[in-house]
C-alpha angles and dihedrals in degrees: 000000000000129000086269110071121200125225105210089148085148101052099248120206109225118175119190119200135179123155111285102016087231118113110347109042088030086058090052088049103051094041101060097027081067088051088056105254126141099244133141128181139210144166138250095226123085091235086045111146086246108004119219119257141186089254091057095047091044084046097059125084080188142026127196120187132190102224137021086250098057079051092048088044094049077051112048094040102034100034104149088038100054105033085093097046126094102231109188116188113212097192093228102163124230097247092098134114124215108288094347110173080234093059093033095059089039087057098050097039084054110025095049106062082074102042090062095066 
């Protein structure tokens, strides 16, 4: 684990989405899958790696997206589900590749910060 430890005593659901599940969201969710933490990820669009459902979305006590869109489109398509959820956008911008040094320390500059809570 890294320097930074990170408390997750109550099992925490995060969820981490983005559009293809692919690189960005699939990083997230290695990463801190590795560190112990209860996370999935998915992605907005319908040939998404692994699509986002209703059951994902029921599942999370957090979501973190990577960009306003992913939020507008958890929105849009999962409105009653999601109305109770915290959903934080990290702006974390579609140029990455799987598990890239670049994306991993983005994540965890931006995605920490709520995983320590």
């Amino acid at each position: 684990m890294r320097e930074r430890e990170h408390k997750n005593p109550d099992g925490q659901r995060i969820l981490f989405v983005c559009r293809h599940n692919e690189m960005r969201s699939s990083t997230a969710e290695t990463v801190y899958k590795a560190e112990g933490l209860n996370v999935r990820s998915a992605g907005t669009s319908k040939g998404a790696r692994v699509p986002l459902t209703e059951e994902l979305i029921n599942w999370a006590d957090l979501i973190l997206v990577m960009e306003e869109k992913h939020r507008v489109a958890i929105e849009t398509h999962f409105g009653n589900e999601a109305a109770q959820k915290k959903i934080i956008v990290l702006n974390i911008p579609d140029n990455f590749y799987y598990m890239e040094p670049g994306l991993v320390s983005m994540i965890r500059e931006r995605a920490d910060p709520y995983l320590q809570q």
